[in-house]
MMTF fields as JSON, N, C-alpha, C and O atoms, coordinates in Angstrom:
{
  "mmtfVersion": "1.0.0",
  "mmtfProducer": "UNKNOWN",
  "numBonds": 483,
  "numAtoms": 484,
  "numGroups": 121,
  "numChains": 1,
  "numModels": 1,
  "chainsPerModel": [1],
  "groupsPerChain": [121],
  "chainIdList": ["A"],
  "bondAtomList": [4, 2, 8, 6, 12, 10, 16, 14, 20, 18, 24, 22, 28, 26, 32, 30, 36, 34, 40, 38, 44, 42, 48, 46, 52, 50, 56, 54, 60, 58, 64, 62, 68, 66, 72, 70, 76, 74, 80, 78, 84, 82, 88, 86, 92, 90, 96, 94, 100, 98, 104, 102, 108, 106, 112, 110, 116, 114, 120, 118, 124, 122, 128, 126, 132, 130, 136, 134, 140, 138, 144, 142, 148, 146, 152, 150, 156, 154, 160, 158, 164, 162, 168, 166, 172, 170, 176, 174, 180, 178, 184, 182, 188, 186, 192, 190, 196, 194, 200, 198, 204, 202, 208, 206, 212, 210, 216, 214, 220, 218, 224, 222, 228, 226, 232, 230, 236, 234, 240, 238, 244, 242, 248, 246, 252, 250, 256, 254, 260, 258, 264, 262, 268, 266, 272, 270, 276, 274, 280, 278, 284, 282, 288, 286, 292, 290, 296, 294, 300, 298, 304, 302, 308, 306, 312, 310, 316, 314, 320, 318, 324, 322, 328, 326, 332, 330, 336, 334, 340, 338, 344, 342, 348, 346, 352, 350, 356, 354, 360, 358, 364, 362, 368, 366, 372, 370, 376, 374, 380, 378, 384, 382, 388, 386, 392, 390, 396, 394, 400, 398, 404, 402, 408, 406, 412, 410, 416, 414, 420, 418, 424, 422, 428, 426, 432, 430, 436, 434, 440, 438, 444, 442, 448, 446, 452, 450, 456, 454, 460, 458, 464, 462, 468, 466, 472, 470, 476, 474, 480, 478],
  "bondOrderList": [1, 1, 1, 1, 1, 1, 1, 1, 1, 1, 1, 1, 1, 1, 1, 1, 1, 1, 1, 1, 1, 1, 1, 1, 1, 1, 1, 1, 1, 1, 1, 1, 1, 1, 1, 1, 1, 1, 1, 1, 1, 1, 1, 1, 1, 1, 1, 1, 1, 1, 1, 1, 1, 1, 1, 1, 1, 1, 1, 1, 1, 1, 1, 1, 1, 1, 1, 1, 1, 1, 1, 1, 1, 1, 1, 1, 1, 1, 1, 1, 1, 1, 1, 1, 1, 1, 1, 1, 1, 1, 1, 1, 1, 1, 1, 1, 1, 1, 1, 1, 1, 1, 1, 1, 1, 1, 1, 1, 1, 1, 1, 1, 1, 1, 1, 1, 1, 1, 1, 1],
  "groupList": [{"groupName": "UNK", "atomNameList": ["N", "CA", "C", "O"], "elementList": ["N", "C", "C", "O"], "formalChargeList": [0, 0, 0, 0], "bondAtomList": [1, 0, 2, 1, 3, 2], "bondOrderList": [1, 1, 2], "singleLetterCode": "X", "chemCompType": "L-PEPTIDE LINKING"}],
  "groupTypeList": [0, 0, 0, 0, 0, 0, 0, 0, 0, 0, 0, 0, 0, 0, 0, 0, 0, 0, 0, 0, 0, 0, 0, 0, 0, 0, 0, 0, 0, 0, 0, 0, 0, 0, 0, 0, 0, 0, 0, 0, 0, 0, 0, 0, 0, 0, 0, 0, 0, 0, 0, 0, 0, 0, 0, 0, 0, 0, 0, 0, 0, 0, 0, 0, 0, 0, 0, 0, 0, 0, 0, 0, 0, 0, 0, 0, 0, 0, 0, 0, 0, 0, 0, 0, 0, 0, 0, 0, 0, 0, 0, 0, 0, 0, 0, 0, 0, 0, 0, 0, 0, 0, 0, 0, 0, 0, 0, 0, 0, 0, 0, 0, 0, 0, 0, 0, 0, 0, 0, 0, 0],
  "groupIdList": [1, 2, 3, 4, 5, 6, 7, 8, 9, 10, 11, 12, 13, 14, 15, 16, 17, 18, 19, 20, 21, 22, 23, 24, 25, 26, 27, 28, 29, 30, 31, 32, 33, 34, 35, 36, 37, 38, 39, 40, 41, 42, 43, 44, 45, 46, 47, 48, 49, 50, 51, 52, 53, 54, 55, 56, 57, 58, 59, 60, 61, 62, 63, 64, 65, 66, 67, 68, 69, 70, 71, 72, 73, 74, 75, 76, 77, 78, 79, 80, 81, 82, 83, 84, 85, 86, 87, 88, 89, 90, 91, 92, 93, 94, 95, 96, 97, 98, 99, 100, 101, 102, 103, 104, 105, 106, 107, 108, 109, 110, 111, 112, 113, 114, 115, 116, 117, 118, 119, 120, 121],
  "secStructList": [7, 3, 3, 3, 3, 7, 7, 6, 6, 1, 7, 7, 7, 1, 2, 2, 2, 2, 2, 2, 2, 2, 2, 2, 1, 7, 6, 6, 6, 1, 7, 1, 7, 3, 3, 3, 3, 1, 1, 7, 7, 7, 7, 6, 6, 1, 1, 7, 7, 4, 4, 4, 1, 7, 7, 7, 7, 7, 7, 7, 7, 7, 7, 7, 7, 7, 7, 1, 2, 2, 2, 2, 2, 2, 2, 2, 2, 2, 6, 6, 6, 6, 6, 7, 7, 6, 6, 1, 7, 7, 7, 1, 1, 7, 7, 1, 6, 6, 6, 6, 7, 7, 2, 2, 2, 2, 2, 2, 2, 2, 2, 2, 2, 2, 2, 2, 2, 6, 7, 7, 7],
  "xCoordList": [0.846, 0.0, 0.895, 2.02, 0.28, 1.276, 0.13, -1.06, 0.893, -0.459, 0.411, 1.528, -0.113, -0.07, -0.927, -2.122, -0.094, -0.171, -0.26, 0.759, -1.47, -1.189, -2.292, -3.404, -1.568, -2.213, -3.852, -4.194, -4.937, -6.178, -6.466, -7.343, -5.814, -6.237, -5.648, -5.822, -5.107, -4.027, -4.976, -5.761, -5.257, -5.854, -4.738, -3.873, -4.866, -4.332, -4.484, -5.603, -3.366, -3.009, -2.699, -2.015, -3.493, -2.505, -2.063, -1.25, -2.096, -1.391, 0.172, 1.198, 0.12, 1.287, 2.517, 3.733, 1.347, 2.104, 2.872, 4.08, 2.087, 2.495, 3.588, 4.562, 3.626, 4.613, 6.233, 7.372, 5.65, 6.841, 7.562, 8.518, 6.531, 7.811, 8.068, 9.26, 7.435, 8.089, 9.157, 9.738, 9.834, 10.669, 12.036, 13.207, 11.24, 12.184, 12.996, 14.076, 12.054, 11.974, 11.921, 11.284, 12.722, 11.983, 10.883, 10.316, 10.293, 9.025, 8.33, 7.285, 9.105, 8.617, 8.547, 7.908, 9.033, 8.718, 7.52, 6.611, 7.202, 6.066, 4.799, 4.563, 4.212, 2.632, 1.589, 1.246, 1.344, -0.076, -1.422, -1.919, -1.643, -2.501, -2.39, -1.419, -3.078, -2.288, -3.634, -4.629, -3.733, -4.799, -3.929, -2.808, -5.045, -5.028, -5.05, -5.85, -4.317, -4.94, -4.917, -4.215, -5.83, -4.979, -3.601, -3.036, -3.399, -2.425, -1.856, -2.664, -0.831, 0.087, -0.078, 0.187, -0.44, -0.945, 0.682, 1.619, 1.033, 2.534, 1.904, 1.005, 3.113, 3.311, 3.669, 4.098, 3.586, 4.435, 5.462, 5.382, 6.296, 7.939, 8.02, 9.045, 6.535, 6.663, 6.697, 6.295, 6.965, 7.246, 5.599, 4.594, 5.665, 4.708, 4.202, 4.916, 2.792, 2.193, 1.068, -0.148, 2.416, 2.165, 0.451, -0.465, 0.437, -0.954, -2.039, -3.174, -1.796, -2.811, -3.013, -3.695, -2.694, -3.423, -4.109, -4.224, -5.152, -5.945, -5.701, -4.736, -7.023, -6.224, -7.2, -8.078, -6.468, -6.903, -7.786, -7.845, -8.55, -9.689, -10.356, -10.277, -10.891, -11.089, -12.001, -12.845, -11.357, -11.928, -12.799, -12.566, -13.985, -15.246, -15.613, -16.453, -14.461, -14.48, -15.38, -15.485, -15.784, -16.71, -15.607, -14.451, -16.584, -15.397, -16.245, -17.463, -15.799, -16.417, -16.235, -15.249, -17.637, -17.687, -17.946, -18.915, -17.192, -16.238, -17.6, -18.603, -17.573, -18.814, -18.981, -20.139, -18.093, -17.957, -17.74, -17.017, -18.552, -18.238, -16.838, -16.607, -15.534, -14.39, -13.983, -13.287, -14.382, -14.058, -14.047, -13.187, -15.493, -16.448, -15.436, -14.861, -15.46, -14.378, -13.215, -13.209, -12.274, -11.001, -11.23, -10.665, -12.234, -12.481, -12.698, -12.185, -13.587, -13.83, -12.752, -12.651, -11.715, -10.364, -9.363, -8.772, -9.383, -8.454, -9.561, -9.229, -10.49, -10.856, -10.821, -11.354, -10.358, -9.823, -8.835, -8.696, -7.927, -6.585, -6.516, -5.827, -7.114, -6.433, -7.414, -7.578, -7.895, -9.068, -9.736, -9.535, -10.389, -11.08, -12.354, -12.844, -13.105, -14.552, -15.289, -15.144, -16.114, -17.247, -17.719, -17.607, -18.41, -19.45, -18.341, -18.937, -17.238, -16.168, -15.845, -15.229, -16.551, -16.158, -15.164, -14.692, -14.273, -12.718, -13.536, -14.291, -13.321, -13.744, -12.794, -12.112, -12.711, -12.315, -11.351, -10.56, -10.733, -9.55, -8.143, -6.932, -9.193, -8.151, -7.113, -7.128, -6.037, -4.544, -4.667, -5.558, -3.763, -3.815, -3.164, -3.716, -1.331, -1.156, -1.359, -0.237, -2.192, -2.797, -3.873, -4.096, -4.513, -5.191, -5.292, -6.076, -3.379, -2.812, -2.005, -1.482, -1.775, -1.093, 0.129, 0.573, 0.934, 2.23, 2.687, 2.062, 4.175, 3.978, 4.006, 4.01, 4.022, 3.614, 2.16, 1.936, 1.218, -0.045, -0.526, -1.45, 0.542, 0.198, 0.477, -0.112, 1.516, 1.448, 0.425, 0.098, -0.067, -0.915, -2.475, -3.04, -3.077, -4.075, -3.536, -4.388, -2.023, -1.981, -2.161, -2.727, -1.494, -2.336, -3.486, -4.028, -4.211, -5.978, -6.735, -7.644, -6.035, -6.323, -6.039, -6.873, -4.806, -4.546, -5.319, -5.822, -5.388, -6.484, -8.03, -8.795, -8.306, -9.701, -10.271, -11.236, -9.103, -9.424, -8.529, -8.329, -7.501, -6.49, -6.034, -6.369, -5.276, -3.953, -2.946, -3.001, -1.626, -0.769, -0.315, -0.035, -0.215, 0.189, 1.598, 2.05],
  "yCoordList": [-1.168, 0.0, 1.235, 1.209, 2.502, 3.513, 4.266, 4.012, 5.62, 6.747, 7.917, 7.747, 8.713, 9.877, 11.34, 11.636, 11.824, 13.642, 14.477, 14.54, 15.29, 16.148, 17.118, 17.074, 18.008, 19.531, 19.143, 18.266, 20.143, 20.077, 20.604, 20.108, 21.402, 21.867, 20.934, 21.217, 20.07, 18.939, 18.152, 18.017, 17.526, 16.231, 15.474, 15.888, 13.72, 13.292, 12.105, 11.658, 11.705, 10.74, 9.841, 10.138, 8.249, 7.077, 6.547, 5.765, 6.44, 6.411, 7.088, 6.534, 7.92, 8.968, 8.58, 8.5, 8.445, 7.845, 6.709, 6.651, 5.697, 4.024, 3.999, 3.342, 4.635, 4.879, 5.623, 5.337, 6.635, 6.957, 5.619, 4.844, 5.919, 4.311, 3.067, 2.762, 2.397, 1.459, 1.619, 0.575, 3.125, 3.735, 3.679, 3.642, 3.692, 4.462, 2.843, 2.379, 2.358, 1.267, -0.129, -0.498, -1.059, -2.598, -2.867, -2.137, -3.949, -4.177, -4.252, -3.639, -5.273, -5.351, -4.515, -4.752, -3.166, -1.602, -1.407, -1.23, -1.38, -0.665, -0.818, -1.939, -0.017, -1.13, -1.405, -1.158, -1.858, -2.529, -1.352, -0.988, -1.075, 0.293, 1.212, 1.328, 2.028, 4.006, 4.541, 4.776, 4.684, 5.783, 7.394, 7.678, 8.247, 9.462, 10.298, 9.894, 11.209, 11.766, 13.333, 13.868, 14.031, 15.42, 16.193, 17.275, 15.133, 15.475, 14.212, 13.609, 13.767, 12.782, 13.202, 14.33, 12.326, 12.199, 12.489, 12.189, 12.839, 13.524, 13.436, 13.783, 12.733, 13.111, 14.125, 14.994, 14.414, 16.0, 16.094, 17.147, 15.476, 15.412, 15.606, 15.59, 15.873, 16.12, 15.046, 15.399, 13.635, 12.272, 11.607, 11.615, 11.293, 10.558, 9.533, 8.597, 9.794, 9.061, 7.666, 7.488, 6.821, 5.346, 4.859, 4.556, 4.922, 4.438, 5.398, 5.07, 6.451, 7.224, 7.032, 7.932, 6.217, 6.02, 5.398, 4.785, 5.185, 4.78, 3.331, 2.842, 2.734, 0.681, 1.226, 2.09, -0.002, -0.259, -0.836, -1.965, -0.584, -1.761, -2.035, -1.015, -3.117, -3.589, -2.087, -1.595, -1.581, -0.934, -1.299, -1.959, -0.844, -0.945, 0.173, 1.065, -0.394, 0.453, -0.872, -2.062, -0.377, -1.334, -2.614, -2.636, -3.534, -4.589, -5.274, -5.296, -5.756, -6.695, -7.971, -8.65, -8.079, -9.329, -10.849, -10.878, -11.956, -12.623, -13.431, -13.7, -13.775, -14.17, -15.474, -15.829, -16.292, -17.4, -18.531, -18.277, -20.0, -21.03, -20.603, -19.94, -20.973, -21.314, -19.986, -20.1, -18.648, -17.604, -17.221, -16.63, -17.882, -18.032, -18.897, -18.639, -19.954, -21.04, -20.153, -19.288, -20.313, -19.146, -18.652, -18.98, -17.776, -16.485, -17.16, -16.73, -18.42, -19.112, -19.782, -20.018, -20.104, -20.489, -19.339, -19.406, -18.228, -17.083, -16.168, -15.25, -16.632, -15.921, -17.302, -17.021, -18.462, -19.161, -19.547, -20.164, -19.273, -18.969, -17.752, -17.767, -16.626, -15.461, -14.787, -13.635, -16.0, -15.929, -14.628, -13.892, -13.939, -13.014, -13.127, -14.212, -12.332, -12.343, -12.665, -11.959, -13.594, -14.077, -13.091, -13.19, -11.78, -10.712, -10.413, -10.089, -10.373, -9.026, -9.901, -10.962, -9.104, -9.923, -9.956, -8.862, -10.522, -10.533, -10.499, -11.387, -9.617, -8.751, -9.782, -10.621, -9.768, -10.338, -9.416, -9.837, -8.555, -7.749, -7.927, -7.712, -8.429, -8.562, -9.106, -10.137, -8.698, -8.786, -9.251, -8.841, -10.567, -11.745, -10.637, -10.195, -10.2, -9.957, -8.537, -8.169, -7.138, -6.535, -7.086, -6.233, -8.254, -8.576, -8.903, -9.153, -8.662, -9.425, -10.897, -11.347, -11.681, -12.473, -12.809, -12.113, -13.792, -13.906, -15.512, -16.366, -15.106, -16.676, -18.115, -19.282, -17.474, -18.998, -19.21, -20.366, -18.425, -18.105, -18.686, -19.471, -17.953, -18.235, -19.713, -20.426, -19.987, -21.997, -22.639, -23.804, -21.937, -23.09, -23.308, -24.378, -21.35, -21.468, -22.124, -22.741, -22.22, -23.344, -24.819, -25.592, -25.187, -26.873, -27.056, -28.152, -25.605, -26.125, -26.273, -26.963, -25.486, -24.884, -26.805, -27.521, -26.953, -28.242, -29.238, -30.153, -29.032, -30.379, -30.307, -31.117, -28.874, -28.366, -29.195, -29.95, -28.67, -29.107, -29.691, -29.473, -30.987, -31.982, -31.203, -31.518, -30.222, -29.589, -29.417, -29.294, -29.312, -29.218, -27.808, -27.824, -26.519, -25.421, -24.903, -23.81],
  "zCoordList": [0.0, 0.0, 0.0, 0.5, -0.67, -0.865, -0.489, -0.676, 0.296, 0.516, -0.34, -0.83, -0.37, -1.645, -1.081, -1.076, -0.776, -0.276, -1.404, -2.091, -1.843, -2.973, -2.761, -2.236, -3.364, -3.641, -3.967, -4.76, -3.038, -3.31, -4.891, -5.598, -5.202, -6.558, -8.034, -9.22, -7.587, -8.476, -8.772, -7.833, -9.76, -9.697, -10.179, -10.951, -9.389, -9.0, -10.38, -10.633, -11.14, -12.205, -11.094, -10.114, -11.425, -11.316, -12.108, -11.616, -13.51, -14.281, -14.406, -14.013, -14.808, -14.496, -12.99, -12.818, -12.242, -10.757, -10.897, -10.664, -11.322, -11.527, -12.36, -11.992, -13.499, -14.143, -13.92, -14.287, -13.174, -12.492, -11.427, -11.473, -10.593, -9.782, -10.827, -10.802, -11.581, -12.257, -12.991, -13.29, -13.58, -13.898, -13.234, -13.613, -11.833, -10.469, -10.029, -10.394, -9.212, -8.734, -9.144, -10.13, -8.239, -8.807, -8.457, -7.643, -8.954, -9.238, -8.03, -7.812, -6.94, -5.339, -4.734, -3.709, -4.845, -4.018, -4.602, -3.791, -5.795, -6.389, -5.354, -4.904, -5.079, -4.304, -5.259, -6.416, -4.511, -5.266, -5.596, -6.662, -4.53, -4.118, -3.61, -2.862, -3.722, -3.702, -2.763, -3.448, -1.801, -1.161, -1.076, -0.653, -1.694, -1.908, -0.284, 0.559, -0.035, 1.185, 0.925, 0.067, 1.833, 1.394, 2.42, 2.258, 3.467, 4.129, 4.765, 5.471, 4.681, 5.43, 7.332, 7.746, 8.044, 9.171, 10.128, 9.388, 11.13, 11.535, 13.32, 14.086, 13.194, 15.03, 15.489, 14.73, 17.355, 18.069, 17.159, 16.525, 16.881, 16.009, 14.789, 14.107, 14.331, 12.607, 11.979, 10.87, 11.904, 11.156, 10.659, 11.369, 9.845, 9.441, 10.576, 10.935, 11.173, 11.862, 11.335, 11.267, 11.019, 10.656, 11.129, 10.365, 12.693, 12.906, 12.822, 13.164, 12.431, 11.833, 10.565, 10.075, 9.832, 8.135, 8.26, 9.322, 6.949, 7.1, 6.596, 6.008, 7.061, 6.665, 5.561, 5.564, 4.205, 3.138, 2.783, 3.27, 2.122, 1.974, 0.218, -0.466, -0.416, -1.649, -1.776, -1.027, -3.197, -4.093, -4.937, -5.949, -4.532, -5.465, -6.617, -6.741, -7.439, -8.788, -9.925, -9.63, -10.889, -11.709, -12.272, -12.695, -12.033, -12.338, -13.464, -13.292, -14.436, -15.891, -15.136, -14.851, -14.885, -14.304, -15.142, -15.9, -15.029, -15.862, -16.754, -16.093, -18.184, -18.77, -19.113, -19.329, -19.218, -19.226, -18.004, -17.041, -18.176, -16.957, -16.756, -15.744, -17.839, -17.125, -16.398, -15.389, -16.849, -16.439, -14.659, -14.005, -14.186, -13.042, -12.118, -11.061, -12.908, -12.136, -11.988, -11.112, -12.761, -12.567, -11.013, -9.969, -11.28, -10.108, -8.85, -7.817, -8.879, -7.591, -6.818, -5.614, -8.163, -7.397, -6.697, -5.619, -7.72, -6.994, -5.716, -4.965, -5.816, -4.468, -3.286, -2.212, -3.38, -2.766, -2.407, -1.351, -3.2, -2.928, -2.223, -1.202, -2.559, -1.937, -0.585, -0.183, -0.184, 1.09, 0.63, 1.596, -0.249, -0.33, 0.014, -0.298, 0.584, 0.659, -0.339, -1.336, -0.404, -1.917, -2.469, -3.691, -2.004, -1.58, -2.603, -3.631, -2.78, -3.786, -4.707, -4.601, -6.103, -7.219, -7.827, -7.515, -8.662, -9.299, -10.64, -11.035, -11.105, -12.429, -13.504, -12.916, -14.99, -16.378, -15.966, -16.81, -15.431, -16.266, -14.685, -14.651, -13.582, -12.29, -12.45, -13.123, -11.984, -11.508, -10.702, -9.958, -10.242, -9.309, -8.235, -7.227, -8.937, -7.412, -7.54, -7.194, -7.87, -7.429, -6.247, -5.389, -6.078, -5.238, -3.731, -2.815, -4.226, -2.711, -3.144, -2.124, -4.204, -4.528, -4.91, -5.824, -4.44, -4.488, -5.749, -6.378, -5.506, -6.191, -5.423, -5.813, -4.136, -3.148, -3.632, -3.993, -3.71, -3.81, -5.332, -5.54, -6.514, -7.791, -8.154, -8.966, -7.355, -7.354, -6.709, -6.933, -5.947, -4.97, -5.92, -6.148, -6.524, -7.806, -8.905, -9.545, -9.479, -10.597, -10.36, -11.133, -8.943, -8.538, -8.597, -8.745, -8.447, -8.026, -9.702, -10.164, -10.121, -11.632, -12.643, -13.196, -12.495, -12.845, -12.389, -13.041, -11.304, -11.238, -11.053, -10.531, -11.742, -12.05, -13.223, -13.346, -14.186, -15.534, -16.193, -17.388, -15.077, -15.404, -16.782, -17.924, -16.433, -17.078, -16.636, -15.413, -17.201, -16.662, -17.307, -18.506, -16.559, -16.93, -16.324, -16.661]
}
């Protein structure tokens, strides 16, 4: 998770953003998700006050929700793998590890996946 301090009169690119750190950074700094604030939270000492941010939570931006059986399946496995709530759908266009997924994670959905539909991927 990344939080992001910016000018009220700015509007705020994530595009533009994402791009800059993938530029900057390797891939594992990058975060996953960006909450906007209009001020970084600061202790008596001036420092960024860590337990004053806010916790993150699934973005309910419109998701293309997936149209096909195998599509459905897919989704029922990565929201099992990635203990997600049922209630939050994994849209046709979701990013595994935008979701929170790793590759301990992305092996454990290719075993389930393989022996969904006895493939070997």
């Amino acid at each position: 998770i990344g939080y992001v301090a910016r000018r009220a009169e700015e509007a705020f690119d994530h595009a533009a953003l994402f791009a800059a750190l993938n530029a900057q950074l390797p891939a594992y700094m990058v975060p996953a998700h960006v909450i906007e604030l209009d001020a970084l939270p600061v202790t008596p000492n001036g420092k960024c006050d860590r337990n004053a941010l806010p916790a993150p939570s699934l973005q309910t931006a419109e998701v293309a929700e997936p149209q096909t059986d195998t599509e459905r399946e897919l989704a029922a496995i990565w929201i099992r793998v990635l203990r997600i709530d049922a209630t939050h759908a994994i849209g046709r266009d979701a990013d595994f590890f935008a979701l929170g997924g790793h590759s301990l994670l992305a092996t454990q959905a290719n075993a389930q996946i393989n022996l969904h539909w006895s493939l070997a991927l």
